[in-house]
Backbone as a chain_set.jsonl record, in Angstrom:
{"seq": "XXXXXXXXXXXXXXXXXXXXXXXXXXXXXXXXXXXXXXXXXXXXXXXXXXXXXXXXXXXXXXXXXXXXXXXXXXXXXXXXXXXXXXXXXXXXXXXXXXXXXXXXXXXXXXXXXXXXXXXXXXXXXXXXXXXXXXXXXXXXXXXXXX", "coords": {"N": [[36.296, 220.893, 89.979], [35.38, 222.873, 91.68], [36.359, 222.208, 93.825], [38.996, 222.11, 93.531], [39.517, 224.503, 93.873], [38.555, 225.683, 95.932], [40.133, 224.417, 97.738], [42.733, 225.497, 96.89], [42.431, 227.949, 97.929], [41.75, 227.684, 100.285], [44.725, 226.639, 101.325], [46.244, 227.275, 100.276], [45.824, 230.001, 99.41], [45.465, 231.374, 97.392], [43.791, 233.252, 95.397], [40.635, 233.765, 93.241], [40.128, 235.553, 90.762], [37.233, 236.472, 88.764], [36.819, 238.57, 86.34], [35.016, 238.284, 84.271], [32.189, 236.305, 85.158], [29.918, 235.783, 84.295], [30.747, 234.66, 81.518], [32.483, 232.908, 82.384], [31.415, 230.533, 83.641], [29.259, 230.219, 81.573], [30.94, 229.277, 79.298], [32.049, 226.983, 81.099], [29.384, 225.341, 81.123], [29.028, 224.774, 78.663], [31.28, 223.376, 77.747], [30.98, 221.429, 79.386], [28.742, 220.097, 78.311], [29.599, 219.505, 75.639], [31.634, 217.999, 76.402], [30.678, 215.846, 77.742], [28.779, 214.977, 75.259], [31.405, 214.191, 73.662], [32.289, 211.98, 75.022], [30.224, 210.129, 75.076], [30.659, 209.513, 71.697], [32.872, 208.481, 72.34], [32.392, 206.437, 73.84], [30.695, 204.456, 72.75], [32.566, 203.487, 71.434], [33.724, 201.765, 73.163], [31.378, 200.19, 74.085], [32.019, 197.758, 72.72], [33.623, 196.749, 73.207], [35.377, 194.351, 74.919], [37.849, 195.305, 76.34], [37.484, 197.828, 77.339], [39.062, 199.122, 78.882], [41.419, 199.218, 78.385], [41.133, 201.326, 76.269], [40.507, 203.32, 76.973], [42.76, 204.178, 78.465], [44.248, 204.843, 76.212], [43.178, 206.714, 75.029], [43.021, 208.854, 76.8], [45.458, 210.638, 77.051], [46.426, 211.618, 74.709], [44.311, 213.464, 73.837], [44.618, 214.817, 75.962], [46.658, 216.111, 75.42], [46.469, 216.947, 72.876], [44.543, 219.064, 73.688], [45.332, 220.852, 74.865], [45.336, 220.724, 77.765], [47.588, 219.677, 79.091], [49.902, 221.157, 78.814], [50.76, 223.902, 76.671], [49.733, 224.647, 73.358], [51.123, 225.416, 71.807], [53.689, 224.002, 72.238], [53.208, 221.427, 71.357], [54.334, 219.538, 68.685], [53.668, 221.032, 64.799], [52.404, 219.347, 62.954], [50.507, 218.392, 64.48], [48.403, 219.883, 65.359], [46.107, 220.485, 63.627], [44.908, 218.327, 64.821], [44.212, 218.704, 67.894], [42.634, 221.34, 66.819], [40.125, 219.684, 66.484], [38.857, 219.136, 68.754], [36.72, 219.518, 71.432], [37.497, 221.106, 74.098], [40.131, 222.546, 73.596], [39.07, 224.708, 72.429], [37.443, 225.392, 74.474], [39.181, 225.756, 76.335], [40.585, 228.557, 75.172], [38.282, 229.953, 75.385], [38.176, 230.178, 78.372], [40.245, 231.294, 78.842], [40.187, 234.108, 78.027], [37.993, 234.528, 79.338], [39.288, 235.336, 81.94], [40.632, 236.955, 81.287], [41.278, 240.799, 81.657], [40.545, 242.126, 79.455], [38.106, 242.718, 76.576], [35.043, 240.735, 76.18], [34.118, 240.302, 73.784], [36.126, 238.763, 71.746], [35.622, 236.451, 72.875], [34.01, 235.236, 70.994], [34.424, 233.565, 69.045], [35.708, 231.024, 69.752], [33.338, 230.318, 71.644], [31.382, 229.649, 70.221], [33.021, 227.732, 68.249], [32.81, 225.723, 70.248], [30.433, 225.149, 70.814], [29.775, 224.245, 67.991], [31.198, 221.896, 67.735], [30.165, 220.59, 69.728], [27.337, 219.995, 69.153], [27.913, 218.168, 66.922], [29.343, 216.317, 67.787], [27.107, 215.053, 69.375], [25.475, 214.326, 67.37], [27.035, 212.68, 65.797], [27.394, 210.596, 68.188], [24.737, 209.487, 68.555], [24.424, 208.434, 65.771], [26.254, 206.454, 66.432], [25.59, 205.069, 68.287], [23.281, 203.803, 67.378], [23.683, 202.449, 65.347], [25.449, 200.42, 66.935], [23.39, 199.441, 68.248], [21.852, 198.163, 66.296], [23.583, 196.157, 65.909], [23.835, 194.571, 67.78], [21.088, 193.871, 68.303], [21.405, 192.161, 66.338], [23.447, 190.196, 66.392], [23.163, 189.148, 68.956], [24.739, 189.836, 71.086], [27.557, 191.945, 72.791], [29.695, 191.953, 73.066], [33.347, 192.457, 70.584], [35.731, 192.168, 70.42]], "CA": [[36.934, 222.183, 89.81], [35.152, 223.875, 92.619], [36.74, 221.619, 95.334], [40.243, 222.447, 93.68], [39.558, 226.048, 93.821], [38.387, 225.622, 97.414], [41.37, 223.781, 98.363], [43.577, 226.521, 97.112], [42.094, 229.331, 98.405], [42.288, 227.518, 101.871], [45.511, 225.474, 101.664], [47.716, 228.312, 99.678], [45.687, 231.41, 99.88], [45.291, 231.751, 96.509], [42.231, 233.72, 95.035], [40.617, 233.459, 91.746], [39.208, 237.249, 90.251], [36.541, 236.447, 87.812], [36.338, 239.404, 85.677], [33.624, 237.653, 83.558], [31.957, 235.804, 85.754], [28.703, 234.669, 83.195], [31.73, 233.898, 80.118], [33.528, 231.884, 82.278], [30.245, 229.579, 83.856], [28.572, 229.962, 80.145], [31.913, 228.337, 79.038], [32.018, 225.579, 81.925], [28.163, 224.365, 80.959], [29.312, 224.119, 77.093], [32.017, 222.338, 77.946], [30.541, 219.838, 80.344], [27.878, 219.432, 77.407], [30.008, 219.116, 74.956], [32.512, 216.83, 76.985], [29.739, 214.717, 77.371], [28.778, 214.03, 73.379], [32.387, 213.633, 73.115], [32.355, 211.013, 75.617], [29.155, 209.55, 73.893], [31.216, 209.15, 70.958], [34.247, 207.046, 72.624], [31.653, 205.413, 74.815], [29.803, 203.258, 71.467], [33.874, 202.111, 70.904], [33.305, 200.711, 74.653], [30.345, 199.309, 74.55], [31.623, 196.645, 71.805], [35.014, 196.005, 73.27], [36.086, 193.997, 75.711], [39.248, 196.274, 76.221], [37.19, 199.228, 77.45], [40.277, 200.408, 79.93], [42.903, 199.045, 77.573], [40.446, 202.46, 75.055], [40.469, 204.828, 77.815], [44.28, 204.694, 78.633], [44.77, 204.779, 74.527], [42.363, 207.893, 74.54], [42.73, 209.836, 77.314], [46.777, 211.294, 77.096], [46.486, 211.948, 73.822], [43.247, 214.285, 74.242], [44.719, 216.266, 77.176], [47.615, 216.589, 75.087], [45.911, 217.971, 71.919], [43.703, 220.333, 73.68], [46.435, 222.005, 75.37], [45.331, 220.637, 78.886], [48.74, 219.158, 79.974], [50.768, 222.024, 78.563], [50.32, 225.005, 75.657], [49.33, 223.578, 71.96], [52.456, 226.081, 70.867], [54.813, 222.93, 72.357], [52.831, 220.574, 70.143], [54.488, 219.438, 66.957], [52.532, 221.225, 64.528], [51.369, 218.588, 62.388], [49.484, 217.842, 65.696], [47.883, 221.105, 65.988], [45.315, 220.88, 63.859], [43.735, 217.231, 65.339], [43.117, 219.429, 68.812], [40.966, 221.816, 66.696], [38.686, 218.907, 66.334], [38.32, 219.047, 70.227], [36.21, 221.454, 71.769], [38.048, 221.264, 75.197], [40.933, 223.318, 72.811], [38.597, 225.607, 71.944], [36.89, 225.814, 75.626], [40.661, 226.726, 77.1], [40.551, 229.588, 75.099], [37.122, 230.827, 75.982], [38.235, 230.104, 79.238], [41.295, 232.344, 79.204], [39.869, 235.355, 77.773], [37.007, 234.819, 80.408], [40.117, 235.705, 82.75], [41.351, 238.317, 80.929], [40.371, 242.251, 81.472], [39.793, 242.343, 78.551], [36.861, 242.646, 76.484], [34.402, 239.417, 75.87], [33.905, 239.977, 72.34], [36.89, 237.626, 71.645], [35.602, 234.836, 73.303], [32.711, 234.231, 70.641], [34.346, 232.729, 68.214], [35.924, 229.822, 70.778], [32.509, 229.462, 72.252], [30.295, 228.959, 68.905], [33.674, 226.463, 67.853], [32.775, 225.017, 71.421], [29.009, 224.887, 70.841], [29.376, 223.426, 66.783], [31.93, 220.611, 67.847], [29.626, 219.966, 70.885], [26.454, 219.528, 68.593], [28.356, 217.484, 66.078], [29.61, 215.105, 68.862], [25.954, 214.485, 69.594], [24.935, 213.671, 66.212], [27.752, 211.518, 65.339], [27.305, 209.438, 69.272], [23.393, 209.02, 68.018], [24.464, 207.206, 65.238], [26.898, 205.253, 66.447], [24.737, 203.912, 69.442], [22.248, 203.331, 66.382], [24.705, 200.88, 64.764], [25.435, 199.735, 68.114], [21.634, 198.853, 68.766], [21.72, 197.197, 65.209], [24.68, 195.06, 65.415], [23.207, 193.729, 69.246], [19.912, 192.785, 67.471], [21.438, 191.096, 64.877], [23.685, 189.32, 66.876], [22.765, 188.901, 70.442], [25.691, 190.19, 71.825], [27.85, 193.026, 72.691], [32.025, 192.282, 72.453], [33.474, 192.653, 69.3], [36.886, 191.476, 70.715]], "C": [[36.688, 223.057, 91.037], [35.96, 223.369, 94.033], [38.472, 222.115, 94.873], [40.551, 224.048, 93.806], [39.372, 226.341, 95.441], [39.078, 225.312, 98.152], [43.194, 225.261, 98.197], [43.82, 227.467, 97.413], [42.233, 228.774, 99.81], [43.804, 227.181, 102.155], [46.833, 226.754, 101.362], [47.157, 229.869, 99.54], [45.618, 232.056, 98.513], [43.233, 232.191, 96.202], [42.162, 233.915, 93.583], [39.713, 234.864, 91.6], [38.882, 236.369, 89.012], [36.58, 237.99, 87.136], [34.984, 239.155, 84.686], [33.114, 236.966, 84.242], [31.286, 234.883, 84.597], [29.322, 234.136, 82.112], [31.962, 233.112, 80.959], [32.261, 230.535, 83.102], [29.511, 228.978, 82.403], [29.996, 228.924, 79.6], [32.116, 227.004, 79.801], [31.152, 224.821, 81.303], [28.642, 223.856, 79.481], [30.144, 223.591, 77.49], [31.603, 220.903, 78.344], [29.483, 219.404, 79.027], [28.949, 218.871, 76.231], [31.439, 217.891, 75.068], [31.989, 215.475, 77.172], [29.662, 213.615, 76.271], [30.0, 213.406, 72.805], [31.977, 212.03, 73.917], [31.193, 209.762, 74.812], [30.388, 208.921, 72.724], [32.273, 208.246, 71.179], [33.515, 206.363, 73.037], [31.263, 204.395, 73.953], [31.037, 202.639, 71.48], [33.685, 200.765, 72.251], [32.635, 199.928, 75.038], [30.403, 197.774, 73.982], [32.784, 196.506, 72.428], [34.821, 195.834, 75.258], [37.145, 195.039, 76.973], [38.692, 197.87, 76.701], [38.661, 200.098, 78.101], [41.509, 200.249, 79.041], [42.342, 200.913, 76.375], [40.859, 203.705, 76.12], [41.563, 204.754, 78.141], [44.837, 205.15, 77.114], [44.142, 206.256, 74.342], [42.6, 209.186, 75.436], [44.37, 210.98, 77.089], [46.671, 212.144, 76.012], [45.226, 213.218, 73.711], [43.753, 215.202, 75.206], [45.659, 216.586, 76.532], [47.273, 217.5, 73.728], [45.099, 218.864, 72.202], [44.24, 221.216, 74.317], [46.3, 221.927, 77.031], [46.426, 220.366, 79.707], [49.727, 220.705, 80.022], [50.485, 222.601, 76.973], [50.348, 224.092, 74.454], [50.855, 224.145, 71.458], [53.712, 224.811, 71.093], [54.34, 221.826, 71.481], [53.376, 220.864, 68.632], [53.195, 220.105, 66.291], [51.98, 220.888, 63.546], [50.104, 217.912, 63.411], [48.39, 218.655, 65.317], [46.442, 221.035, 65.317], [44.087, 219.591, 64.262], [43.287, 217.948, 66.613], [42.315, 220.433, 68.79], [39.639, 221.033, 66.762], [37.872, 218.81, 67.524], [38.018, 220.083, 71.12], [36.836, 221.518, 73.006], [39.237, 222.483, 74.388], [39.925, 224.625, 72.675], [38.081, 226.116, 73.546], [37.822, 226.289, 76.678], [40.502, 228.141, 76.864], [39.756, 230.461, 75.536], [37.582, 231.29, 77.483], [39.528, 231.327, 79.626], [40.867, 233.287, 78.709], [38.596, 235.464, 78.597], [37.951, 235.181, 81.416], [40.81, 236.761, 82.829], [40.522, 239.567, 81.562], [39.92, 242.304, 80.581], [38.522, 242.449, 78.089], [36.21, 241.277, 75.82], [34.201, 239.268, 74.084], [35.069, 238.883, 71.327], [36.667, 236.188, 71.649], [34.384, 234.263, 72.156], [33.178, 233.354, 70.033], [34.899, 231.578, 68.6], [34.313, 229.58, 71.374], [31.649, 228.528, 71.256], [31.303, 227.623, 68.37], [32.793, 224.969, 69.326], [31.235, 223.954, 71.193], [28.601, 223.987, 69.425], [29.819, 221.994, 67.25], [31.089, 219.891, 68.917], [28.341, 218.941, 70.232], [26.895, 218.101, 67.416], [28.835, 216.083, 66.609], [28.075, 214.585, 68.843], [25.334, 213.909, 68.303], [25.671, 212.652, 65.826], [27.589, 210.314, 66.311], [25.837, 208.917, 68.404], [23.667, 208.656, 66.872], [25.172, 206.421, 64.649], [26.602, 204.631, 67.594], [23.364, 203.564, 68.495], [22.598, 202.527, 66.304], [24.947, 200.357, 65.719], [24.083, 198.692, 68.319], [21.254, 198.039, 67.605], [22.24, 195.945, 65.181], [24.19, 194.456, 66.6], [22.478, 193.403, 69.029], [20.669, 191.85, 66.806], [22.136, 189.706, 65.621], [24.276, 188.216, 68.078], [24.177, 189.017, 71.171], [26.743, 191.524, 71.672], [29.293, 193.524, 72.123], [32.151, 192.272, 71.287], [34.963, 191.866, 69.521], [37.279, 191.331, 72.22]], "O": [[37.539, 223.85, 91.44], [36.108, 224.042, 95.053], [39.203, 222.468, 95.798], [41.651, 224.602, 93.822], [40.046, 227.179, 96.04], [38.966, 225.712, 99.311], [44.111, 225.639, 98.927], [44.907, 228.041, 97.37], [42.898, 229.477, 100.571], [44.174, 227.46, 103.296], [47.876, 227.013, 101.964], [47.933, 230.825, 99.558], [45.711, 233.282, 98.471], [42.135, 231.751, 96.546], [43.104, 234.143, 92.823], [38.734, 235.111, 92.305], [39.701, 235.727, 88.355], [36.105, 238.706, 88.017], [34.092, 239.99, 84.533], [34.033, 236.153, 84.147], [31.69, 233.831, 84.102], [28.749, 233.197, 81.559], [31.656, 232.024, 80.471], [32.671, 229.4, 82.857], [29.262, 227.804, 82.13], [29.797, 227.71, 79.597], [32.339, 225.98, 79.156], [31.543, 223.75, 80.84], [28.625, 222.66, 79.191], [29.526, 222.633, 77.956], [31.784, 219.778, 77.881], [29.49, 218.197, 78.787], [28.976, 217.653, 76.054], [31.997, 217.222, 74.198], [32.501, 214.383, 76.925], [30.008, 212.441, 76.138], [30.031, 212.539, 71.932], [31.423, 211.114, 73.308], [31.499, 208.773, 74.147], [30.952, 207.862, 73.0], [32.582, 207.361, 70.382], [33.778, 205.215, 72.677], [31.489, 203.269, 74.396], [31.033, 201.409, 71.527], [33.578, 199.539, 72.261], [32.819, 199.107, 75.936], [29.636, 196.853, 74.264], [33.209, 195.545, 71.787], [34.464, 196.514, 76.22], [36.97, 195.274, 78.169], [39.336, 198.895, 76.478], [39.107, 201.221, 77.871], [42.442, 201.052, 79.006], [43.254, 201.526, 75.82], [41.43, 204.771, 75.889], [41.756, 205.962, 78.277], [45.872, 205.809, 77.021], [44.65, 206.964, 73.472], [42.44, 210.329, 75.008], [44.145, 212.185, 76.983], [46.794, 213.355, 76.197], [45.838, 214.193, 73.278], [43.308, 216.349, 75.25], [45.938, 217.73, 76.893], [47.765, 218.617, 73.571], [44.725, 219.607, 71.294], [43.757, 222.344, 74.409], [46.91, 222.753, 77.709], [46.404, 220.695, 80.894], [50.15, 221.22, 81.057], [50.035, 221.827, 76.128], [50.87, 222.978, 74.477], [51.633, 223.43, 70.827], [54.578, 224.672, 70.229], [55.22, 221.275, 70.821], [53.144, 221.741, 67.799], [52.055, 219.993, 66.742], [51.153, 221.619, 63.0], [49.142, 217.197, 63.132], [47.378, 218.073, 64.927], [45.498, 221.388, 66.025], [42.868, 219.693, 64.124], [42.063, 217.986, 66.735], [41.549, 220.786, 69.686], [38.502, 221.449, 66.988], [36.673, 218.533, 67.564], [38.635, 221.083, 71.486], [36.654, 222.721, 73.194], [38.981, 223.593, 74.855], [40.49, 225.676, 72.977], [38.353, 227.284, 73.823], [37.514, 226.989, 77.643], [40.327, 228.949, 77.776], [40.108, 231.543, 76.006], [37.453, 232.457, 77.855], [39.546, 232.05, 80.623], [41.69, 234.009, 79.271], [38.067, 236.575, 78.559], [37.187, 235.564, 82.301], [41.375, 237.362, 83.742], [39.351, 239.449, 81.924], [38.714, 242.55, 80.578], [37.634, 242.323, 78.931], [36.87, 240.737, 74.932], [34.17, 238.242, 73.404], [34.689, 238.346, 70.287], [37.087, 235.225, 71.008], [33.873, 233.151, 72.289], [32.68, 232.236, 70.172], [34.666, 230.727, 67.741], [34.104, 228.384, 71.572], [31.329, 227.341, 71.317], [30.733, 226.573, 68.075], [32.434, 223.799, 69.195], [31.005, 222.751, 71.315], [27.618, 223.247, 69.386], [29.045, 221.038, 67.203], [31.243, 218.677, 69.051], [28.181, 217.746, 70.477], [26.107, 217.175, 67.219], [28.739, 215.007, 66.019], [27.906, 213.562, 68.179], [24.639, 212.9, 68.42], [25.076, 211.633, 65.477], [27.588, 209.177, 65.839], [25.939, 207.961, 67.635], [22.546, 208.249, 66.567], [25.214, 205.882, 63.543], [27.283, 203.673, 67.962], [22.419, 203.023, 69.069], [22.184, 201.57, 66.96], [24.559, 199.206, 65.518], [24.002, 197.476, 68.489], [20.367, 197.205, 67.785], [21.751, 194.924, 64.696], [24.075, 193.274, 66.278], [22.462, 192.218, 69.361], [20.362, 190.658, 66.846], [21.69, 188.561, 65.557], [25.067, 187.28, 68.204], [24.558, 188.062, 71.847], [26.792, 192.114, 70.593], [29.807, 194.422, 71.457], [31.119, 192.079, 70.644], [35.254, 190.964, 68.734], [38.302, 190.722, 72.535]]}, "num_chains": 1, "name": "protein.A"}
């Protein structure tokens, strides 16, 4: 992020006004944590398949597309809408745009605490499904599944 921000402030002259500075960093670190546990959580499907890149082309479109990264959730069908609540990147846009706003920060809590439950909840669910992982490799000395 910082090299594309660096690139556009040299290349096109564009400048980025923080008005929040500490929302919109406090929002980056939850993210990156909670982008993490997600990752955790696809990572256990990976560790048993074969097919890891055949998982991560199957996973990743669909994820930038429910959290509103490609383009706004409002163009999402909205029987979609509410599988990219489940994803805190959805929720860490928003923080992220009212860290841009003038406005005032009191907005952004309730996107960060979504940011910060879904983050913790990722981590509990990866820990134990690299449990069962670590079970099913005892039991029976190996890792593919297919």
């Amino acid at each position: 992020m910082g090299v594309t921000l660096l690139f556009a402030r040299a290349a096109c002259g564009v400048s980025l006004h923080l008005p929040h500075p500490g929302l919109f960093l406090g929002t980056l670190v939850l993210l990156s944590l909670s982008l993490a546990s997600l990752g955790l959580v696809i990572g256990s499907a990976f560790v048993l398949s074969r097919a890891a890149s055949r998982l991560v082309e199957l996973f990743n479109y669909p994820v930038y597309i429910l959290c509103g990264l490609l383009f706004p959730l409002d163009l999402v069908p909205a029987w979609a809408r509410p599988l990219g609540y489940l994803l805190s990147p959805t929720w860490a846009m928003r923080a992220l745009e009212l860290s841009l706003s003038a406005g005032s920060v009191g907005p952004a809590a309730g996107p960060l605490l979504a940011v910060a439950a879904l983050g913790g909840l990722y981590f509990v669910v990866a820990r134990r499904l690299y449990a069962a992982v670590l079970v099913r490799v005892r039991e029976t000395g190996t890792l593919g599944v297919y």
